[in-house]
N, C-alpha and C positions, 0 to 999 in steps of 0.2 A: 535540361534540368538534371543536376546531379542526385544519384539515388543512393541510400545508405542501406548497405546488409545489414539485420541485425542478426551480432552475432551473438553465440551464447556467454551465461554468464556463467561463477561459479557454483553459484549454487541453484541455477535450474537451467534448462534445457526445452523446456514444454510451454512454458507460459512470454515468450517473446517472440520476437518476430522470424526468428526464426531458432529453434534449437540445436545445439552441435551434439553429434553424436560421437564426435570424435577422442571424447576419452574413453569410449568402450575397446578400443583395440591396443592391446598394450604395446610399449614404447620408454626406451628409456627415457627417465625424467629432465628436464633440465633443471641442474642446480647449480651450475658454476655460476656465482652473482656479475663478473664479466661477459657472458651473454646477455644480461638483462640489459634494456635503454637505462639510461641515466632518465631519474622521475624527476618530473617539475612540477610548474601550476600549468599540466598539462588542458585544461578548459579556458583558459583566460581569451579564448579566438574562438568559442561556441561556435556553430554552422546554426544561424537560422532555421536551415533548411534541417538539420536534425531536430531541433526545436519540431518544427511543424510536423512531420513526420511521425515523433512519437507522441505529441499528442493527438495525431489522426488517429494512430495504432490504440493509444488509451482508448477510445471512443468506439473502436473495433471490439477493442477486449471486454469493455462494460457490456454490449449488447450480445457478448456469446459465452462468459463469466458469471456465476454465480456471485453474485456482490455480499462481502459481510458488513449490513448496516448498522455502525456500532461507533454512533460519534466520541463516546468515552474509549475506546479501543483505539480510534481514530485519531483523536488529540494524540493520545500519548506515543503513537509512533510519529504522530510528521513533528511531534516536540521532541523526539529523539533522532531525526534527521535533521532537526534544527540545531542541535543539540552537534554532532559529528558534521556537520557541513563546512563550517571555516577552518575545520581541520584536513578536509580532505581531499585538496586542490582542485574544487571544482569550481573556484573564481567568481562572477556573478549569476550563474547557472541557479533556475529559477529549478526546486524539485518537488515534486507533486506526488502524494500516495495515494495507493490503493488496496485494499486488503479485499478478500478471494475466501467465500463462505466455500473451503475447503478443509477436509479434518487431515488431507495428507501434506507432511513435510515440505515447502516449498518457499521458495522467497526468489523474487527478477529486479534487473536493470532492464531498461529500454532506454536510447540516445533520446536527446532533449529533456532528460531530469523525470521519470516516471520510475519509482521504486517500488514495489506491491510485495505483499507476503500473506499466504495463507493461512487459516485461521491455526491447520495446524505445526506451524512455525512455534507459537505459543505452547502449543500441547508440547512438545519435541524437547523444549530449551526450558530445562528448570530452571535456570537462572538468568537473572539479565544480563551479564556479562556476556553468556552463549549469545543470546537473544541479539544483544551488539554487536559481537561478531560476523554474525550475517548482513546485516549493516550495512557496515563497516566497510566486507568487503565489495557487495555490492556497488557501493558508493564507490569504492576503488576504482571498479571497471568502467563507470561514468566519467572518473577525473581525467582517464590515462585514453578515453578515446576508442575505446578497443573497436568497436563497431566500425565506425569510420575507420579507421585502419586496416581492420581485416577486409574491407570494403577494397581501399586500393589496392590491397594484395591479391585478391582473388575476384573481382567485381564479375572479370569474365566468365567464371562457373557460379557463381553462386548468385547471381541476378535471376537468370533461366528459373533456377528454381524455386524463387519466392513463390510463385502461385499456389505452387502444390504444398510448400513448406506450412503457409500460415491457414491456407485451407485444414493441414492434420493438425495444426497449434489451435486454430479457433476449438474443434472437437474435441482436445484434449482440455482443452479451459474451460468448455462445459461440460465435463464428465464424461467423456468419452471415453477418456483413456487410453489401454493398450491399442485400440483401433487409429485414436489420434496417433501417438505414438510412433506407431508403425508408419501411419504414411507421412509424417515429418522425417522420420529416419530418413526414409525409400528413397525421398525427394533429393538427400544429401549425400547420397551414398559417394558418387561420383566424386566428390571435393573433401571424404573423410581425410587421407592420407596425408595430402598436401596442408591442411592445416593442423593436421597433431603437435608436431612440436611448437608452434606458432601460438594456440593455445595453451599448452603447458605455459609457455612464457608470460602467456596472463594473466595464466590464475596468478603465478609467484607475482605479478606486479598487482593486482590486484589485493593478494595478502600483504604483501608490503604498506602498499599507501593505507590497505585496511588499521594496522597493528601500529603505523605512526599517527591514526587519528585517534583510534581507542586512546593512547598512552594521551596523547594531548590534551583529548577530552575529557580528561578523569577516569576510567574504565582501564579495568586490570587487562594488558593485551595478551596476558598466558590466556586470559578465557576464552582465545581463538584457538590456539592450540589442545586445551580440553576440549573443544566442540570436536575436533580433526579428532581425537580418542573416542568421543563415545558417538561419533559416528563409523569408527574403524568395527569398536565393538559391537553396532549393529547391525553391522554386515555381515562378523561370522557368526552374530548370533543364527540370521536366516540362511547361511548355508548356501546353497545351490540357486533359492529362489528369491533374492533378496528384495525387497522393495521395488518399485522406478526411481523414487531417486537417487536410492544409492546407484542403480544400476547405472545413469548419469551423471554421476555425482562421486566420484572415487577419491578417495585420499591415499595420496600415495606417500610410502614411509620420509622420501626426500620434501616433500612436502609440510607436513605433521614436524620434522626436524628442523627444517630453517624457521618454520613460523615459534617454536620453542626455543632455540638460539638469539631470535632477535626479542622475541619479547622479554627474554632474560637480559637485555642489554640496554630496555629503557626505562627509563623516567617517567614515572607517572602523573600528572599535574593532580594537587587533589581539587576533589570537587565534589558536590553533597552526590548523593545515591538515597535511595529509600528502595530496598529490598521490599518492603513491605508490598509499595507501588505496585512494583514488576508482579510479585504475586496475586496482587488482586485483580490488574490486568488478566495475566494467564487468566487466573479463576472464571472471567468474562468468557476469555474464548472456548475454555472447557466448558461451559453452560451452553455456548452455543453448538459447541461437536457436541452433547449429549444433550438436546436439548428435548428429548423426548424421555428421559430420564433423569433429570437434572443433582439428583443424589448420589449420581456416577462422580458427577466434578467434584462432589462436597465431599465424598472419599476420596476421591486420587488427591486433593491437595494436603490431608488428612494425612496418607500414605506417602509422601514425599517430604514428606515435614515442612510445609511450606508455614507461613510466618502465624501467630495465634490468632491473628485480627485481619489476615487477610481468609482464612478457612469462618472468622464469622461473618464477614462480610458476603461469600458465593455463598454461607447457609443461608441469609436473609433475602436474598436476590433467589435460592431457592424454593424460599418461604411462602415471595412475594406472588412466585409461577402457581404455588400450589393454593390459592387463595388467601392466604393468611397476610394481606396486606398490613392490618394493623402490628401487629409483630414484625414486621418485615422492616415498618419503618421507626419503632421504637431501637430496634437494634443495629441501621444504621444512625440513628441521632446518635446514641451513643459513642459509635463508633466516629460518630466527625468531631463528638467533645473530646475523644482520645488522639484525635489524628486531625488536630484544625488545618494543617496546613495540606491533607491531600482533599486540592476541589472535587474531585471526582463524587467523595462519600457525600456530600450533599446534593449533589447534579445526581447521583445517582435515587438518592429518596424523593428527587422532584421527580424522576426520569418512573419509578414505582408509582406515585402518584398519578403520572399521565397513563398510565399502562389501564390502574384501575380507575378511570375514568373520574376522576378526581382533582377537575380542572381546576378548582378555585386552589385548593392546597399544592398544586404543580406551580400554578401560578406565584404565588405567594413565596415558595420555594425557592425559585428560579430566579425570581427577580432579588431575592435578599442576598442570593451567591454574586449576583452582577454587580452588586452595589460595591463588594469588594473587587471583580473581575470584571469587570466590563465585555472585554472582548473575549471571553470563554464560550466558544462553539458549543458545546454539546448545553451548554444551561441557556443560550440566545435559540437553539434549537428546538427545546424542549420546553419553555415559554411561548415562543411561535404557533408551537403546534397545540398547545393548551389552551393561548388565546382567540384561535381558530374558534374554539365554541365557546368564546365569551366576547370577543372585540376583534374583528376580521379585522378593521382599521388598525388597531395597534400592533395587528399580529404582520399587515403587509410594511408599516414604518419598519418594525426589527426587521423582516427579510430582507428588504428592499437593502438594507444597510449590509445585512450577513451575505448577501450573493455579490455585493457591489466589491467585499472584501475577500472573497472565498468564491472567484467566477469558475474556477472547476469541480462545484461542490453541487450533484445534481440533486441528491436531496434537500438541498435551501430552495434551488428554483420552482421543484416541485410545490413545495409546499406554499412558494410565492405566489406562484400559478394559482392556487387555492384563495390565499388570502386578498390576492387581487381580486378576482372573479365575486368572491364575497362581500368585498367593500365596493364593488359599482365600481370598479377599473376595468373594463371589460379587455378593451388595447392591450392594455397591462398584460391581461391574467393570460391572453393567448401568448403573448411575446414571450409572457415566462414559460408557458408550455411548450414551446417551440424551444429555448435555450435547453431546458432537462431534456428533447427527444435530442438534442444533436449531441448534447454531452454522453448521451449515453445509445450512438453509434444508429440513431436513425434521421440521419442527414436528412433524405428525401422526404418523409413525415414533418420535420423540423420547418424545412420549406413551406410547405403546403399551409404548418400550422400559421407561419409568417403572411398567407395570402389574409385567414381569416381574420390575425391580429388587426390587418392594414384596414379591413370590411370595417372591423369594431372600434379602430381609432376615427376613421372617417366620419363617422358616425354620431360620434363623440366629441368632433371634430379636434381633436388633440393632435396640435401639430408635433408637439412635442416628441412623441410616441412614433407618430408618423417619420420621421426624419434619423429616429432609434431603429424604428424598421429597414426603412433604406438601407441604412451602414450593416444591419448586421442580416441583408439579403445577399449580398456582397460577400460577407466573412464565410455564412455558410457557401456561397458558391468556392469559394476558397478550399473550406475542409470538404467538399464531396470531389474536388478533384485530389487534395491530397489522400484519400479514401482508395481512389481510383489506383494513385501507386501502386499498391497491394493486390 
């Protein structure tokens, strides 16, 4: 069975399957653009078998990852990979997010379409355009293959050391840190050399396919080139002891130069933007890095000048944490009669509503947003879990439909798991409890839950269920040997 290295991307090192350490040692850069391969629809021949692999690896990284559970956060990034996806030659390549309740700087590629970014990605990039550019490029290093390729170029060193490599990754992806780190390093030391300039060459193809998707996608692509600035300027601001990512994460002047050369060369397609959005988003994830002070967010957006109606929107979401739900939600209504068209502000006053235990008006809510959106996640999510304590029945029809469309979504299962179990599905509610433990990296629990589903369909006699059993006793034996990879 062939095995893929993962290699690093540009903008992290810690959170894939394995991180390179190789732009700590300096090297001159490559820039002559006759070095570079000629770029195509370099994904249009996906490997399967990367497919399965990085969604094993997903299912690694949820059970040793702080998850940031934030379905309005959520939408709007895998709508903004939807958004840059048929611009960025990655063919029929299915790609799946993840976001990583972390307040430091970070964003990954993993082979098989898994993109993830920490929550403080959002804090880092005032605007959406930066915000894109990480992206962007990420999505670059998916189209162009990089993994698989650095795979055939070095499989012989760099196999050996996966064990120890994803061993210090998992620890750095739960907070470990400088201890992760280090023994990710350790484990690479022997194959830095050999791939330094190999990598240089994919960051610059990675910027490249980054800066032709931006421009095609409507997004200004100097605003890759301003990230490469005030990530230069946050490095001398710390001196001697800069961050981890920078310390992984270098821009070098040849770098910062051709991605300013070429996006001064393109064509922008226009397309709508709502500035407003991006800021209220941030504001989300600023609420959650200070979430034990939440008047930290509501000045820093304050202090940045971010947009009039996105600083009242993290006030009222403030409001909502400090008890003052009725105010919380008078000044989001208002704010959705000023901004009909972002769904979020009403998903988010259903979403205050569930919080304060205010099923009937969550309800009420949610389902009036749907009537114009039908298939909007965070408002089918946020009715589910409202109709949990008023109609289990109604709440397991919407899951049953939300997991059927969204099967890498563990919080849908979870909560189907609930609603099943509530409504006399017993088959049901373990099967979904079994899908949420594999999605989120306890294969072997997943199993076992699947013996009890099989007890409870039997039971119930539901051959139906019975026969859903089977197949997907199978699938997990499937992901616990691709687990075993690793």
């Amino acid at each position: 069975m062939p095995r893929f290295f993962i290699a690093s991307t540009g903008w992290t090192r810690a959170l894939a399957f394995a991180c390179s350490t190789t732009l700590l040692i300096p090297s001159p850069a490559v820039s002559d653009e006759q070095t570079l391969p000629r770029l195509g629809s370099s994904y249009s021949s996906t490997s399967g078998e990367e497919h399965r692999l990085g969604r094993a690896w997903l299912r690694q990284f949820r059970a040793h990852a702080p998850q940031w559970q934030d379905p309005i956060a959520h939408d709007y990034l895998a709508s903004l990979v939807d958004r840059l996806a048929p611009h960025s030659q990655l063919g029929d390549l299915d790609v799946t997010t993840v976001m990583v309740d972390q307040r430091t700087l970070n964003a990954f590629a993993v082979p098989g379409g898994v993109v993830g970014i920490n929550a403080g990605l959002f804090a880092f990039a005032e605007d959406e355009g930066a915000f894109v550019s990480v992206i962007a490029h990420e999505l670059g290093h998916l189209a162009q293959r990089h993994y698989a390729r650095r795979s055939e170029r070095a499989e012989q060193t760099q196999l050996p050391a996966m064990a120890g490599m994803l061993a210090g990754l998992l620890i750095a992806a739960g907070g470990g840190g400088n201890a992760g780190i280090a023994t990710a390093m350790g484990s690479q030391a022997a194959i830095i050399q050999d791939q330094l300039t190999y990598s240089r060459r994919y960051e610059q193809e990675a910027d490249r396919v980054g800066l032709q998707a931006m421009a095609d996608a409507g997004f200004d692509p100097d605003a890759m080139a301003r990230m490469f600035r005030t990530l230069q300027r946050m490095a001398s601001l710390q001196g001697g002891t800069p961050p981890e990512f920078l310390l992984t994460h270098p821009v070098s002047e040849s770098r910062l130069s051709d991605a300013q050369s070429r996006a001064a060369q393109m064509d922008v397609a226009s397309s709508y933007s709502n500035d407003t959005l991006y800021d209220m988003i941030r504001g989300r994830a600023l609420l959650q890095i200070h979430s034990q002070s939440p008047q930290q967010a509501v000045s820093r957006l304050a202090q940045e000048d971010a947009s009039e109606a996105a600083q009242r929107y993290v006030a009222a979401l403030a409001e909502a944490r400090s008890g003052q739900v009725d105010a919380a939600l008078q000044a989001l209504d208002r704010l959705r009669d000023e901004q009909p068209d972002l769904a979020m502000l009403p998903a988010s006053a259903a979403e205050v509503a569930l919080q304060a235990q205010r099923y009937d008006d969550a309800i009420q809510r949610s389902q009036r947003l749907l009537r114009f959106m039908p298939d909007y996640l965070p408002a089918q999510l946020i009715l589910a879990e409202a109709q949990l304590q008023r109609d289990p029945n109604a709440a397991y029809n919407i899951l049953r439909d939300v997991t059927a469309q969204h099967p890498e979504n563990p919080q849908g299962f979870n909560l189907l798991s609930e609603a099943a179990g509530r409504s006399g599905r017993n088959g049901l509610g373990h099967l979904a409890r079994a899908e949420y433990l594999q999605l989120t990296g306890r294969v072997d629990s997943g199993i076992r839950q699947l013996d009890i589903a099989e007890d409870a369909a039997e039971r119930e006699n539901d051959q139906r269920t019975l026969a859903r059993i089977e197949q997907r006793r199978k699938d997990f034996m499937d992901y616990r040997e691709a687990l075993a990879e690793f």
